[in-house]
CHARMM internal coordinates of N, CA and C (Angstrom, degrees):
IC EDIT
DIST 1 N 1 CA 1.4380
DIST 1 CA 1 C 1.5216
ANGL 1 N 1 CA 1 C 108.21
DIST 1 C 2 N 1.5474
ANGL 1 CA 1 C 2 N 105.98
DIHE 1 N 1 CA 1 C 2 N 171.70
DIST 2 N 2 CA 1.9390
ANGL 1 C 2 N 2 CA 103.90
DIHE 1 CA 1 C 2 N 2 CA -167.77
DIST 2 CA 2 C 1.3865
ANGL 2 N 2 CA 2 C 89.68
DIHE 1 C 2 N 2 CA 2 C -120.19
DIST 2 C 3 N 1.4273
ANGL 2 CA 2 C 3 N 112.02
DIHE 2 N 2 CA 2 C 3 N 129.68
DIST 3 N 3 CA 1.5298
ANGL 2 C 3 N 3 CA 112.02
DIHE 2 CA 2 C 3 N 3 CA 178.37
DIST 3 CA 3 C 1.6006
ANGL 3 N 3 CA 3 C 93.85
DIHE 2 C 3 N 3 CA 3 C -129.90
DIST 3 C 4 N 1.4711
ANGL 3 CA 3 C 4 N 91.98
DIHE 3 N 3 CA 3 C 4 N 169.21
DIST 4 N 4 CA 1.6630
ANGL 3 C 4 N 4 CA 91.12
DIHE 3 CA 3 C 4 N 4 CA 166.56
DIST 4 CA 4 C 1.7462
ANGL 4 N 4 CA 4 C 89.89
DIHE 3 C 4 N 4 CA 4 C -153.93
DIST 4 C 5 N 1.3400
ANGL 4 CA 4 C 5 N 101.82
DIHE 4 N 4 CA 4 C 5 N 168.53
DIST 5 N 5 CA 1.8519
ANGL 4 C 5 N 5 CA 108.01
DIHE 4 CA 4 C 5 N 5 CA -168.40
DIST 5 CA 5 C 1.9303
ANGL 5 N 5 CA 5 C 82.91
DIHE 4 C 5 N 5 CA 5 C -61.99
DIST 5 C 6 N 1.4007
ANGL 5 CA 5 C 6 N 99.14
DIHE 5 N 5 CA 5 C 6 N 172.14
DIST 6 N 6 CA 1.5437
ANGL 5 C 6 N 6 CA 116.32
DIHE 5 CA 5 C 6 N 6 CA 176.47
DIST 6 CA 6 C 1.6638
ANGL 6 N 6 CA 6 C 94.99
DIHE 5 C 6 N 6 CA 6 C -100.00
DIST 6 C 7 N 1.2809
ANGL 6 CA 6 C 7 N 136.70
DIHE 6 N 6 CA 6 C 7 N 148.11
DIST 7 N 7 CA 1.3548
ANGL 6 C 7 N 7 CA 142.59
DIHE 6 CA 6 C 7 N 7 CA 159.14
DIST 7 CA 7 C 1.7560
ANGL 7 N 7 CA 7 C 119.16
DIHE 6 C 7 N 7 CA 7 C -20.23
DIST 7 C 8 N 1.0754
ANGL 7 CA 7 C 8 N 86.84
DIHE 7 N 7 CA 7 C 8 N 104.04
DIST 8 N 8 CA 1.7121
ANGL 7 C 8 N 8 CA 85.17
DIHE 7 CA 7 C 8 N 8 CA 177.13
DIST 8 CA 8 C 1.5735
ANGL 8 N 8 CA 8 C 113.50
DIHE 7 C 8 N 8 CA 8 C 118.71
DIST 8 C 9 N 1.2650
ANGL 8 CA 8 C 9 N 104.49
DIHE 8 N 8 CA 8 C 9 N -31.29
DIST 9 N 9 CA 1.3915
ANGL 8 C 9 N 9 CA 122.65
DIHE 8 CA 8 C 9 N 9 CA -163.35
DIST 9 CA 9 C 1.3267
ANGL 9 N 9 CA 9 C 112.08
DIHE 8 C 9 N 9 CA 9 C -71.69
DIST 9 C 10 N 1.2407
ANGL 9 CA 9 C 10 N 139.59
DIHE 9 N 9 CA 9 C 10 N 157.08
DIST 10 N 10 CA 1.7661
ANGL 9 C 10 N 10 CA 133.72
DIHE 9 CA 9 C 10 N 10 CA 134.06
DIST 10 CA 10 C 1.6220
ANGL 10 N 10 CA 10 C 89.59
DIHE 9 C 10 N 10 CA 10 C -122.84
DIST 10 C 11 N 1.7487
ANGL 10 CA 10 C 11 N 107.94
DIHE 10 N 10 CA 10 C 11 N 131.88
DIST 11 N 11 CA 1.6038
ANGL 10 C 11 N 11 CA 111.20
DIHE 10 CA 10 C 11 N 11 CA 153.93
DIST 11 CA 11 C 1.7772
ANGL 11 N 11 CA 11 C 111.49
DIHE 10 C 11 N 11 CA 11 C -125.22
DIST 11 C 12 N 1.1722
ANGL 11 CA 11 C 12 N 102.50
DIHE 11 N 11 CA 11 C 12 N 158.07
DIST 12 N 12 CA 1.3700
ANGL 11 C 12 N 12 CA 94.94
DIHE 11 CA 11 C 12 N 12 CA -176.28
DIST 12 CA 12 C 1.2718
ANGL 12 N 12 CA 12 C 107.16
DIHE 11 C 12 N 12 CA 12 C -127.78
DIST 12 C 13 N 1.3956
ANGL 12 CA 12 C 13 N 106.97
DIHE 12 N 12 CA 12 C 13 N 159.60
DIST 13 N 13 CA 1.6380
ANGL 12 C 13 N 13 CA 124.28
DIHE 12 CA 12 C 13 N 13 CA -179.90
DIST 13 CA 13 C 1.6480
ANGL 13 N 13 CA 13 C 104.21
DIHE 12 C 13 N 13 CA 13 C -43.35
DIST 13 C 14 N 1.3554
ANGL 13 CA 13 C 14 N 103.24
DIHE 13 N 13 CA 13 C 14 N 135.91
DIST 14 N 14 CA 1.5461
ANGL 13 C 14 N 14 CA 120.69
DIHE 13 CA 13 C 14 N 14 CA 154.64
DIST 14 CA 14 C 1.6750
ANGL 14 N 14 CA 14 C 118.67
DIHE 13 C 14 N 14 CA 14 C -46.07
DIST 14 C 15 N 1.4674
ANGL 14 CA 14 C 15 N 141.92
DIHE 14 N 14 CA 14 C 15 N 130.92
DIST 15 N 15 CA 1.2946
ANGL 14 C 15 N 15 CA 112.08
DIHE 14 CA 14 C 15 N 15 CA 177.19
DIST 15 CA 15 C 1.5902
ANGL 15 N 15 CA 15 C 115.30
DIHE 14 C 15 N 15 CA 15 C 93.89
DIST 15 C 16 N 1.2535
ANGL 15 CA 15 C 16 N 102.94
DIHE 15 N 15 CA 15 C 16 N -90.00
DIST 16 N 16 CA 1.7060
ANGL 15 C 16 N 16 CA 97.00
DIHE 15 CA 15 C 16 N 16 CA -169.00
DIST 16 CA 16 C 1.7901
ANGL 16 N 16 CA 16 C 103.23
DIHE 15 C 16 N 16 CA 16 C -103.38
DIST 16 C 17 N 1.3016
ANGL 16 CA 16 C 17 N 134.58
DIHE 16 N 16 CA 16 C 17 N -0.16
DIST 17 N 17 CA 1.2619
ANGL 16 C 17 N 17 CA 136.33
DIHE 16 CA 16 C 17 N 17 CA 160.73
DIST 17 CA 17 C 1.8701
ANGL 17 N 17 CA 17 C 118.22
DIHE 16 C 17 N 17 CA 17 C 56.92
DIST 17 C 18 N 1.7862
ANGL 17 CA 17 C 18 N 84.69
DIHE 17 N 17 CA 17 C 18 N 38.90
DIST 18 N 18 CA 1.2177
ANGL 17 C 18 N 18 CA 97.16
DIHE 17 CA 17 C 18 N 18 CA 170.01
DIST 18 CA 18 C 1.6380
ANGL 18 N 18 CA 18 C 120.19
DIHE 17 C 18 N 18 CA 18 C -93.75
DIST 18 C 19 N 1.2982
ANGL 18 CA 18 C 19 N 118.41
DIHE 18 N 18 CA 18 C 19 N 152.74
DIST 19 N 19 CA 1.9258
ANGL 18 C 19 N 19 CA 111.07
DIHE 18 CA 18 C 19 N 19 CA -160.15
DIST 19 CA 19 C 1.8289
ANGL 19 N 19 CA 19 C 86.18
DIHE 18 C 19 N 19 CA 19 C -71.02
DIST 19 C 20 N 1.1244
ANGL 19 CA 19 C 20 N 91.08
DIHE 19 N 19 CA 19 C 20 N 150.24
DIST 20 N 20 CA 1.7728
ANGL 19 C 20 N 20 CA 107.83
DIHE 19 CA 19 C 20 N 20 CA 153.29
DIST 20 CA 20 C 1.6588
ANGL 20 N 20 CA 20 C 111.07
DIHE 19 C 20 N 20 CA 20 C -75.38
DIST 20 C 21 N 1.6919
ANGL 20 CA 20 C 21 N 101.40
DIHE 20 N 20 CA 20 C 21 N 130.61
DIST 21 N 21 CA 1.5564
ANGL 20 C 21 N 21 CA 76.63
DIHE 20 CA 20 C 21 N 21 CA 173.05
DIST 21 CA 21 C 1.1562
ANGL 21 N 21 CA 21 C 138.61
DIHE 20 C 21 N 21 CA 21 C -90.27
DIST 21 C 22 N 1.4004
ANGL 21 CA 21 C 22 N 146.22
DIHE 21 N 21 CA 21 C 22 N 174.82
DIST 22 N 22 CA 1.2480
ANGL 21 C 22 N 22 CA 146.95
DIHE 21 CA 21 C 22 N 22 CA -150.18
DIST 22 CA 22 C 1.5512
ANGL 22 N 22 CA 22 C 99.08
DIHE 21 C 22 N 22 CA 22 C -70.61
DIST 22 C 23 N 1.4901
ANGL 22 CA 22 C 23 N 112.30
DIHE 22 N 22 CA 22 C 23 N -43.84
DIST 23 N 23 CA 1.1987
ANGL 22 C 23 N 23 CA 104.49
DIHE 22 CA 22 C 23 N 23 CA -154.12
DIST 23 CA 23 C 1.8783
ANGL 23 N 23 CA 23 C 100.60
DIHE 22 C 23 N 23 CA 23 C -91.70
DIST 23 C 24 N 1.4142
ANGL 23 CA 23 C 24 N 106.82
DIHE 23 N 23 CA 23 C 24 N 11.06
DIST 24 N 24 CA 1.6074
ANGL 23 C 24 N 24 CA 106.13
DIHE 23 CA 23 C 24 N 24 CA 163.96
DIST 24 CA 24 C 1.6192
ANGL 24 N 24 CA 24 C 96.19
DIHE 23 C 24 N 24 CA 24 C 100.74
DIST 24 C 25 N 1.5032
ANGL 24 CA 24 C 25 N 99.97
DIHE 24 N 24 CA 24 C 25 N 150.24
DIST 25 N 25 CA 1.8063
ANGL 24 C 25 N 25 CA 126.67
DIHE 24 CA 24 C 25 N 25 CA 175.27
DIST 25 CA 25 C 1.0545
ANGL 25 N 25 CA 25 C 103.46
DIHE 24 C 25 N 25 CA 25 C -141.42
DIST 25 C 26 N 1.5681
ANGL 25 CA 25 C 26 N 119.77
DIHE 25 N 25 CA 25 C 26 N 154.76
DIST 26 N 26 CA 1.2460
ANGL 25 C 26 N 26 CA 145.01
DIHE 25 CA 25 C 26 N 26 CA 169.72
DIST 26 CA 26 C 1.8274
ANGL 26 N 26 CA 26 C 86.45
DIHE 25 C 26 N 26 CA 26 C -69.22
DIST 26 C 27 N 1.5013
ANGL 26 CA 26 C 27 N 105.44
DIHE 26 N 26 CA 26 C 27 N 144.43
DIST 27 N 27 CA 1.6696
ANGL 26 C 27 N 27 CA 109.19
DIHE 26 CA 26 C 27 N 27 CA 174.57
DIST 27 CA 27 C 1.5742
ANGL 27 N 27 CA 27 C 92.69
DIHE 26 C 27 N 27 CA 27 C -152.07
DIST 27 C 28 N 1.4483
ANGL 27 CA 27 C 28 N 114.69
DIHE 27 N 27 CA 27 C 28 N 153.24
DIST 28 N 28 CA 1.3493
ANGL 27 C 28 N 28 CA 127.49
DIHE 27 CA 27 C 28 N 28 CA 172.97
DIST 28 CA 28 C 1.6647
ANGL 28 N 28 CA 28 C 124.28
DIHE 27 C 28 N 28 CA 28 C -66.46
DIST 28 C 29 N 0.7337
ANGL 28 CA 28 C 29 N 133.15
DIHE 28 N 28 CA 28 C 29 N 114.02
DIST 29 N 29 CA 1.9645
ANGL 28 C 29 N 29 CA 132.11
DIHE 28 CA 28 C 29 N 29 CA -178.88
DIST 29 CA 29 C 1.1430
ANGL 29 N 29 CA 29 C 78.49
DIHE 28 C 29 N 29 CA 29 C -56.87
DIST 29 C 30 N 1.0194
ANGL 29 CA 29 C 30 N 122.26
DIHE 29 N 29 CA 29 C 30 N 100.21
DIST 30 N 30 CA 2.1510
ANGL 29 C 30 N 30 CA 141.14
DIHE 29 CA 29 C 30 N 30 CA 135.96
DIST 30 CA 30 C 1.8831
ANGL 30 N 30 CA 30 C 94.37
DIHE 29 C 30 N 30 CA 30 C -116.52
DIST 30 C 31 N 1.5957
ANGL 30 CA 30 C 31 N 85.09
DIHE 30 N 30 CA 30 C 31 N 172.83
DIST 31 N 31 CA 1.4223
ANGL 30 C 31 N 31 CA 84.45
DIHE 30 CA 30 C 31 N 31 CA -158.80
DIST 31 CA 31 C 1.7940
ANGL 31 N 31 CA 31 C 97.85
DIHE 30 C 31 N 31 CA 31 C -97.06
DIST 31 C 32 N 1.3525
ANGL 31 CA 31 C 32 N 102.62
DIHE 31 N 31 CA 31 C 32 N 10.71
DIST 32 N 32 CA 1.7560
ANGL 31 C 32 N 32 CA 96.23
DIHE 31 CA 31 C 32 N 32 CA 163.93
DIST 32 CA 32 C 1.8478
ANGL 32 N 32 CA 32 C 110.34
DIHE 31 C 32 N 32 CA 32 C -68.19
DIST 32 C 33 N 1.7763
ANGL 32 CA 32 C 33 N 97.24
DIHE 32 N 32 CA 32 C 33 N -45.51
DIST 33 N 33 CA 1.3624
ANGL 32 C 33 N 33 CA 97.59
DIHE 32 CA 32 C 33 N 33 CA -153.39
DIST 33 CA 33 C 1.6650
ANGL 33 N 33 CA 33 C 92.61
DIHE 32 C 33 N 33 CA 33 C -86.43
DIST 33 C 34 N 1.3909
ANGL 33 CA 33 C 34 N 148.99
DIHE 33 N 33 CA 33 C 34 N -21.93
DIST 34 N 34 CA 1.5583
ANGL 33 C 34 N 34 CA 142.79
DIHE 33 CA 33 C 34 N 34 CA 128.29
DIST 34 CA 34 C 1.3575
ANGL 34 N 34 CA 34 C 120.12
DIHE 33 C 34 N 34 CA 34 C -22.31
DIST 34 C 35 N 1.2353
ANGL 34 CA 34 C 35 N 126.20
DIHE 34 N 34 CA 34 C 35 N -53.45
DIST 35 N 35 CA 1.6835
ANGL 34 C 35 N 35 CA 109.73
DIHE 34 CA 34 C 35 N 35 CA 179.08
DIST 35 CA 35 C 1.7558
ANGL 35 N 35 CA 35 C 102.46
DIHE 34 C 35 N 35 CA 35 C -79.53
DIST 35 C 36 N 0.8290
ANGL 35 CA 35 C 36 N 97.62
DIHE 35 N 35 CA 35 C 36 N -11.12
DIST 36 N 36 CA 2.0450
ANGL 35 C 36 N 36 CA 84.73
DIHE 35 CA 35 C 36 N 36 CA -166.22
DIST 36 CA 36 C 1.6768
ANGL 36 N 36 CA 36 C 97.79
DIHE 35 C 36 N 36 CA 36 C -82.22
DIST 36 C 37 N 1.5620
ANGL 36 CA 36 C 37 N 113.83
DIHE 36 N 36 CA 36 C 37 N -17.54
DIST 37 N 37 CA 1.9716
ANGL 36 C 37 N 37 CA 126.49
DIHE 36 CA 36 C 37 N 37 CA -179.13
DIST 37 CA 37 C 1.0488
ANGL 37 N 37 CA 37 C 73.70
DIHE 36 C 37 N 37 CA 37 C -82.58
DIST 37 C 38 N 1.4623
ANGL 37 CA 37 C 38 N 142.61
DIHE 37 N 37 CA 37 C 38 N -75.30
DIST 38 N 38 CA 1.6051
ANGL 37 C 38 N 38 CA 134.52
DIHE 37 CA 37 C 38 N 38 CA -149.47
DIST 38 CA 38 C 1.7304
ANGL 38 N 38 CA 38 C 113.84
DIHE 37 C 38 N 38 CA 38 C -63.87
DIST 38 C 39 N 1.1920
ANGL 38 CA 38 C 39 N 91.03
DIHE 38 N 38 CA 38 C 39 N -38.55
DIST 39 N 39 CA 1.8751
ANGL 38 C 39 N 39 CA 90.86
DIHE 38 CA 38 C 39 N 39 CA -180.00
DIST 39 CA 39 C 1.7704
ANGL 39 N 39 CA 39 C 106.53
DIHE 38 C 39 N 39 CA 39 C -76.17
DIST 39 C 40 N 1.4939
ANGL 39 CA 39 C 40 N 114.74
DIHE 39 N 39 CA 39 C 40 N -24.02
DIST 40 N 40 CA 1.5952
ANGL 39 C 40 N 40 CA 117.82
DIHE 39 CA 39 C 40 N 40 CA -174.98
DIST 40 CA 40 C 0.9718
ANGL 40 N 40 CA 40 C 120.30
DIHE 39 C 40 N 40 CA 40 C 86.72
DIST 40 C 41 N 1.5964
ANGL 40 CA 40 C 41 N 115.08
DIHE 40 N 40 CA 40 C 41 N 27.93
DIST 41 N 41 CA 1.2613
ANGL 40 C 41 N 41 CA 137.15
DIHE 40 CA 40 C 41 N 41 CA -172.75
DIST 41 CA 41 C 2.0955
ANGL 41 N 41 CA 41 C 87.19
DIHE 40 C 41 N 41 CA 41 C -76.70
DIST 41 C 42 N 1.3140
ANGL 41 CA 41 C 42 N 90.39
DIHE 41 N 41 CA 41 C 42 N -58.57
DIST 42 N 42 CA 1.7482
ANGL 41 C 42 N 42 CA 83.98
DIHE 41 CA 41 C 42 N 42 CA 179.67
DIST 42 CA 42 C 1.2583
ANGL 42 N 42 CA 42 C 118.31
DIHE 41 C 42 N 42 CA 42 C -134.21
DIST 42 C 43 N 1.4202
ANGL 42 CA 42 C 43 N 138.29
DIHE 42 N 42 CA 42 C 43 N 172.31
DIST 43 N 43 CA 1.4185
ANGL 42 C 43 N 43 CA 119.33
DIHE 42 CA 42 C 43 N 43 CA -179.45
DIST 43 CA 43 C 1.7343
ANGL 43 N 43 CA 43 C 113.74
DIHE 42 C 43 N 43 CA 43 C -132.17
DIST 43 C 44 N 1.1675
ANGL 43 CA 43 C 44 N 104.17
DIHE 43 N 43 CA 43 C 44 N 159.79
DIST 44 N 44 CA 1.8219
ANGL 43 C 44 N 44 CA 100.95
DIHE 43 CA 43 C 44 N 44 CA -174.92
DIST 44 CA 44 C 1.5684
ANGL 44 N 44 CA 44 C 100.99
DIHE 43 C 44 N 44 CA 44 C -70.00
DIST 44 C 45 N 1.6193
ANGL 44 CA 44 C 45 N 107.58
DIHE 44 N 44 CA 44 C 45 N 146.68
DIST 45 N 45 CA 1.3449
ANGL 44 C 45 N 45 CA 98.04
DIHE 44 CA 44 C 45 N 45 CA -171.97
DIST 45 CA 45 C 1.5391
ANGL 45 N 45 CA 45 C 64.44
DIHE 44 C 45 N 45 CA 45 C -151.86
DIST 45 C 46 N 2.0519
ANGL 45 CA 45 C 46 N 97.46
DIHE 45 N 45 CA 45 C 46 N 179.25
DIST 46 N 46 CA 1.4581
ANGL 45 C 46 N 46 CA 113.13
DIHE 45 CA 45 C 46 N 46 CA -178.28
DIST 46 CA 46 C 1.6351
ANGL 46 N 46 CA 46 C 97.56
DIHE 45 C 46 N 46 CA 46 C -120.10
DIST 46 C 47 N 1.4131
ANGL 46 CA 46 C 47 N 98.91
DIHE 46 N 46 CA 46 C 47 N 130.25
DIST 47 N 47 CA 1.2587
ANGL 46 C 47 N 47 CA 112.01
DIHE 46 CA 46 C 47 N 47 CA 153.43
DIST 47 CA 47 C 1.5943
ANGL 47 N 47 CA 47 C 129.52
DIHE 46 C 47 N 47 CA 47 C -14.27
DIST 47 C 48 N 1.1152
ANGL 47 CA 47 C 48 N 136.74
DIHE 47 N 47 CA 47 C 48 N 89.60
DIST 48 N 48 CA 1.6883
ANGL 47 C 48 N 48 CA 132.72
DIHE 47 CA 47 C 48 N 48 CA -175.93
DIST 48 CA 48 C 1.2250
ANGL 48 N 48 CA 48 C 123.07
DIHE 47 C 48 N 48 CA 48 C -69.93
DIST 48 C 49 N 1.2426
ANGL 48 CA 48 C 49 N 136.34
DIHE 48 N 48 CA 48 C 49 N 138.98
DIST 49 N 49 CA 1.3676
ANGL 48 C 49 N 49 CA 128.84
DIHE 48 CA 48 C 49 N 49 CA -169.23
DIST 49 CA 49 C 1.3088
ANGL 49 N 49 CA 49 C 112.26
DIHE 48 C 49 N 49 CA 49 C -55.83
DIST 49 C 50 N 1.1803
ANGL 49 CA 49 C 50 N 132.20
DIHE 49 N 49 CA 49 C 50 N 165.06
DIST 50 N 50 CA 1.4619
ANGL 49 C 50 N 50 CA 128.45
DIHE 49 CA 49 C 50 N 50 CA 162.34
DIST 50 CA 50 C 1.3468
ANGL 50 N 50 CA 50 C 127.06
DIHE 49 C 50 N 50 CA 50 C -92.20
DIST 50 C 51 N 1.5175
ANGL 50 CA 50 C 51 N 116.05
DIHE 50 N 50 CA 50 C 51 N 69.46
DIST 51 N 51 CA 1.3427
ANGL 50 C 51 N 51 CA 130.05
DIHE 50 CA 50 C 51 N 51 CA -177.90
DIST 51 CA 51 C 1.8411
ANGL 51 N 51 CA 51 C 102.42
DIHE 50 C 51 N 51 CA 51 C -19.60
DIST 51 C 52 N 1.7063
ANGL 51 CA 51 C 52 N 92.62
DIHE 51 N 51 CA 51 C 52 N 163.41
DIST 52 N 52 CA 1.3922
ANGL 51 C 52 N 52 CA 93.18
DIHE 51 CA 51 C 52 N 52 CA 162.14
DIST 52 CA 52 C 1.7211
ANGL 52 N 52 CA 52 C 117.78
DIHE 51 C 52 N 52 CA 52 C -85.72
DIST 52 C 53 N 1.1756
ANGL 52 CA 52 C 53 N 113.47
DIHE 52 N 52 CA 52 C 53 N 156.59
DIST 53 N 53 CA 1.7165
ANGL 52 C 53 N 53 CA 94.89
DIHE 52 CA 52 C 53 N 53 CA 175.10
DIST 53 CA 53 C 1.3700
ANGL 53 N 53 CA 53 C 126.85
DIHE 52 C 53 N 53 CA 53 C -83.37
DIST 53 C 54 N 1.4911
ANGL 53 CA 53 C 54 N 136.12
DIHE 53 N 53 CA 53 C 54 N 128.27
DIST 54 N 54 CA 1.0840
ANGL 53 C 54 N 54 CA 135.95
DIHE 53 CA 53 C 54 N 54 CA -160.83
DIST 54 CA 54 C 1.3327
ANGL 54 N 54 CA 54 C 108.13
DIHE 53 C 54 N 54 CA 54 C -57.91
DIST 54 C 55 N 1.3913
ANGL 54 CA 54 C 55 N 130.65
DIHE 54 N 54 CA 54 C 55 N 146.49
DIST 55 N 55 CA 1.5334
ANGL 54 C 55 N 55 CA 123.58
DIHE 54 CA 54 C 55 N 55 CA -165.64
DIST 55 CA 55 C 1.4642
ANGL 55 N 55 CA 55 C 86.32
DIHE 54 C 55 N 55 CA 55 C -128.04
DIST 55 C 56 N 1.7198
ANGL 55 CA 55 C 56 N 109.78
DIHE 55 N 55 CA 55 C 56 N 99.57
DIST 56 N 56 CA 1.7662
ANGL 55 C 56 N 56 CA 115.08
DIHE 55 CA 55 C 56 N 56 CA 154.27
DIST 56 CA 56 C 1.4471
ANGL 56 N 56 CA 56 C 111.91
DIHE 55 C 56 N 56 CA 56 C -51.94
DIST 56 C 57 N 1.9026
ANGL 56 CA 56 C 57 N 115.73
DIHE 56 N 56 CA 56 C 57 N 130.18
DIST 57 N 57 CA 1.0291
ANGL 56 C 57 N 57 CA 134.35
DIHE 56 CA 56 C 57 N 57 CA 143.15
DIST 57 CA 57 C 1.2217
ANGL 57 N 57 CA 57 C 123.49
DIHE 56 C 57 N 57 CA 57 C -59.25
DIST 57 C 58 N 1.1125
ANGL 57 CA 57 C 58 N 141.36
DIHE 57 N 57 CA 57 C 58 N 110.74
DIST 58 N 58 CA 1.2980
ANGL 57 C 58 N 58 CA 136.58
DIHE 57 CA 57 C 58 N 58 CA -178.87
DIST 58 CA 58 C 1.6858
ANGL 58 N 58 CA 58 C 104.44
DIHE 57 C 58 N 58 CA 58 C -116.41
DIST 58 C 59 N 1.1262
ANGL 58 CA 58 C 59 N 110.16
DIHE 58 N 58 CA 58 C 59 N 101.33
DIST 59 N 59 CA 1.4697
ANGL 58 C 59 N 59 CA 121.66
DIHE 58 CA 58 C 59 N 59 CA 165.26
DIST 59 CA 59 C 1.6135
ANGL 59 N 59 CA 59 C 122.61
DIHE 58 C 59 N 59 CA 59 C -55.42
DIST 59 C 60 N 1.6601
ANGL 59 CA 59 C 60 N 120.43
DIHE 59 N 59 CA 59 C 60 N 121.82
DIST 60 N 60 CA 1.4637
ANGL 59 C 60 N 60 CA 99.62
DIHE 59 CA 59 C 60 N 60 CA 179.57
DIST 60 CA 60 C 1.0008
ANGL 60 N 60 CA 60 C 145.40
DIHE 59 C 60 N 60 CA 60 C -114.78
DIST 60 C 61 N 1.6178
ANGL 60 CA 60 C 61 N 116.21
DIHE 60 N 60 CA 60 C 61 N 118.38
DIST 61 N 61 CA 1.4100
ANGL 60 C 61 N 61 CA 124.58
DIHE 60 CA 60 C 61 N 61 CA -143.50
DIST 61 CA 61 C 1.5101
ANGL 61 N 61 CA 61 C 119.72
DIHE 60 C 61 N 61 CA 61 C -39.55
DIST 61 C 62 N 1.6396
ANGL 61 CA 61 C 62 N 119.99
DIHE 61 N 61 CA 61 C 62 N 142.52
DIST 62 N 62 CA 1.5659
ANGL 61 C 62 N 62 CA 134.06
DIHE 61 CA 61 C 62 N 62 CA -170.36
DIST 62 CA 62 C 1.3533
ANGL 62 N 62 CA 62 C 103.67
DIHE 61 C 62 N 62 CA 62 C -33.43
DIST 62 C 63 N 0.8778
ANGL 62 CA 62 C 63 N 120.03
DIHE 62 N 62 CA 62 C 63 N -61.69
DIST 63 N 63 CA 1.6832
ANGL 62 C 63 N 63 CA 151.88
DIHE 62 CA 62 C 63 N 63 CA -167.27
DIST 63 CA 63 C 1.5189
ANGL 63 N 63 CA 63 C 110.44
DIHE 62 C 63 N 63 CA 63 C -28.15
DIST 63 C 64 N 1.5264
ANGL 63 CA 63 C 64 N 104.31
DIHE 63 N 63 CA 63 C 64 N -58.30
DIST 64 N 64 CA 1.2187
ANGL 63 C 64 N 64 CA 132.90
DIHE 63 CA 63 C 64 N 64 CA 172.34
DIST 64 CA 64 C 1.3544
ANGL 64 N 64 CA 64 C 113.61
DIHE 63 C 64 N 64 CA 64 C -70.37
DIST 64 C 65 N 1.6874
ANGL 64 CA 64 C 65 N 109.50
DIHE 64 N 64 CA 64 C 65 N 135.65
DIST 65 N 65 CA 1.5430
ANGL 64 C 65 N 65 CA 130.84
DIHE 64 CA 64 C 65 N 65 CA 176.49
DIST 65 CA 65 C 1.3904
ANGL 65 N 65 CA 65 C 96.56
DIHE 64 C 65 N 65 CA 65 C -124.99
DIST 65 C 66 N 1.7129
ANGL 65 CA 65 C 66 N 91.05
DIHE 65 N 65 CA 65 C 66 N 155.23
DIST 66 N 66 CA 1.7256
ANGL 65 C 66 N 66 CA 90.87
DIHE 65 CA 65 C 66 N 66 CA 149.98
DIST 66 CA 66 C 1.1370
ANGL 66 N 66 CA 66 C 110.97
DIHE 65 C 66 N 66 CA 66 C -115.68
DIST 66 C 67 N 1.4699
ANGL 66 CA 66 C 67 N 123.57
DIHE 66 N 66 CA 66 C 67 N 18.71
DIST 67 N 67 CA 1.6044
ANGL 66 C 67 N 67 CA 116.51
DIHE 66 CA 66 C 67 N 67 CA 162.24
DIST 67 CA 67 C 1.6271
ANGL 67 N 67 CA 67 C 116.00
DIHE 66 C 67 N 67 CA 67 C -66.38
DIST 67 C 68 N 1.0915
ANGL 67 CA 67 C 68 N 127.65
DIHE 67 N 67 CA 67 C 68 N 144.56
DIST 68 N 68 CA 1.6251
ANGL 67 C 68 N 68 CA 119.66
DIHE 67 CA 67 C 68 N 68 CA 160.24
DIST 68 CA 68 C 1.4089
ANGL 68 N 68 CA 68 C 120.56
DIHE 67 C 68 N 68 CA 68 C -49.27
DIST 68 C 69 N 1.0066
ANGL 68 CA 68 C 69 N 130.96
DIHE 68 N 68 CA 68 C 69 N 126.08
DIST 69 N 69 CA 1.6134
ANGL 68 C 69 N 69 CA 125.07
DIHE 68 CA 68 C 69 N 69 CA 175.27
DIST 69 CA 69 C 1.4747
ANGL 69 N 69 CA 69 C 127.91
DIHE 68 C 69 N 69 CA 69 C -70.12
DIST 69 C 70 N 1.3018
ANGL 69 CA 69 C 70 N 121.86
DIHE 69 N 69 CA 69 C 70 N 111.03
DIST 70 N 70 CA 1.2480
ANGL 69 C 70 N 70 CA 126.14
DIHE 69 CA 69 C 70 N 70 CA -169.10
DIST 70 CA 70 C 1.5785
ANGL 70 N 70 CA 70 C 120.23
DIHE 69 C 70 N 70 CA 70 C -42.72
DIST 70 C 71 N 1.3041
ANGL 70 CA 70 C 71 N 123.97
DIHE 70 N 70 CA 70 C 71 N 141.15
DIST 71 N 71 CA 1.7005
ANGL 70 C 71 N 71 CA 117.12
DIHE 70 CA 70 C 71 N 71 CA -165.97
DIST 71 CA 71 C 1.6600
ANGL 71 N 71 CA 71 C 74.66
DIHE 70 C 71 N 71 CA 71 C -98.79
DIST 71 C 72 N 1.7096
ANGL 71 CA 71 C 72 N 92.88
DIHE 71 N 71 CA 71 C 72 N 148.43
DIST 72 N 72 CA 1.7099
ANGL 71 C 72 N 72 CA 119.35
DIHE 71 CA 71 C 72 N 72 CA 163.27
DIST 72 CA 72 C 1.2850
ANGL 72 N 72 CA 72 C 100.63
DIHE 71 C 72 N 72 CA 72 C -46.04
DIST 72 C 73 N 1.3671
ANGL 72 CA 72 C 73 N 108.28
DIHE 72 N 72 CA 72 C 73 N 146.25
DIST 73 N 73 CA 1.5555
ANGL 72 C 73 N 73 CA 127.56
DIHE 72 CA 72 C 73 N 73 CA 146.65
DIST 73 CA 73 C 1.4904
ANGL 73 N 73 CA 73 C 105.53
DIHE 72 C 73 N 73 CA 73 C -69.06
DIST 73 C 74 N 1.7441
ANGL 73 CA 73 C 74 N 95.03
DIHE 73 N 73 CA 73 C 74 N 139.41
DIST 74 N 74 CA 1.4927
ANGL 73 C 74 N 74 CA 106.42
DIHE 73 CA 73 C 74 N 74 CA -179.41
DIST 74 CA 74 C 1.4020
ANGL 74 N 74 CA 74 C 119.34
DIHE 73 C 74 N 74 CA 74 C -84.67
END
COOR INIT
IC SEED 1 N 1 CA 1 C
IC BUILD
């Protein structure tokens, strides 16, 4: 089943006591990860697509060359 913590919450894995993450894991129906849905420790949620990742434009400032900058005359 897909849980994710309920608001407010952090619970952690059975065993190795790593956090669940916020945005939810697949977890096994054992009856740790059943009482913690029943207590509201976390709640069933659905899996979210995996958007694409937004790709920042970063414009590059005037200022900046990629020529080498000429050393002063001595």
């Amino acid at each position: 089943m897909f849980v994710k913590p309920a608001d407010g919450r952090a619970v952690r894995w059975p065993g190795s006591m790593r956090l669940l993450k916020a945005t939810g894991e697949n977890v096994p129906e054992t009856s740790f990860w059943l009482l913690a849905r029943h207590h509201g420790d976390v709640v069933e949620a659905s899996p979210e697509e995996k958007a694409e990742p937004a790709v920042a434009v970063v414009a590059e400032p005037s200022h900046v060359t990629s020529e080498p900058t000429p050393e002063p005359a001595a």
